[in-house]
N, C-alpha and C positions, 0 to 999 in steps of 0.2 A: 439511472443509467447503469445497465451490468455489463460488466466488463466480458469480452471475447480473445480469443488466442487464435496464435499463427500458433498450428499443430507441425507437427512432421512426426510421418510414421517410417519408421525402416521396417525392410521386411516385409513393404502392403502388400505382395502376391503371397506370401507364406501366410501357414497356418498361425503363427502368431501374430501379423500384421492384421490376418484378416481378421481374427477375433478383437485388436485391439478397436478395428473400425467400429465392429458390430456393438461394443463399448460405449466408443463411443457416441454411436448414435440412439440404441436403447436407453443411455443415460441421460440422453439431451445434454452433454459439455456444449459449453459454447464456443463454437469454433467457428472464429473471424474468417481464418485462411487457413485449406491441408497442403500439405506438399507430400507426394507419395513418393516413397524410395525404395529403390531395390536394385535385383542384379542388372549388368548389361544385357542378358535375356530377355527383360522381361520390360524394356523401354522400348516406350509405343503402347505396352497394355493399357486399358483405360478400366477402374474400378468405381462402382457407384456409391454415394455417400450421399445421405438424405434424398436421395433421387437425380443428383445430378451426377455427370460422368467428369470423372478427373484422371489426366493421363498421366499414368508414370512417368 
C-alpha cells in the first residue's frame, strides 16, 4: 500500500504555482487530493492536473 497526500498549492495561477503543478505531475508524487489557491482574482479558474480540471 503507498501512501498519498492532500496537496495544497498556493500561488496555482502564478509562475511558481504552475511549475510546482508541472512538478508535480512529471514526477508522479502521489497525490490523494489538490487544493489550489490563490488570489481573489483568480477564484472560479479551473487548472488541469493529470488531466482532470480543478477549480480554484
Amino acid at each position: 500500500m503507498s501512501k498519498a497526500y492532500t496537496v495544497a498549492v498556493a500561488g496555482a495561477t502564478g509562475a511558481v504555482g504552475e511549475t510546482m503543478l508541472q512538478l508535480l505531475e512529471e514526477r508522479n508524487f502521489p497525490v490523494r487530493r489538490l487544493k489550489l489557491l490563490a488570489s481573489e482574482r483568480s477564484t472560479g479558474k479551473s487548472l488541469t492536473f493529470r488531466g482532470e480540471e480543478i477549480k480554484v
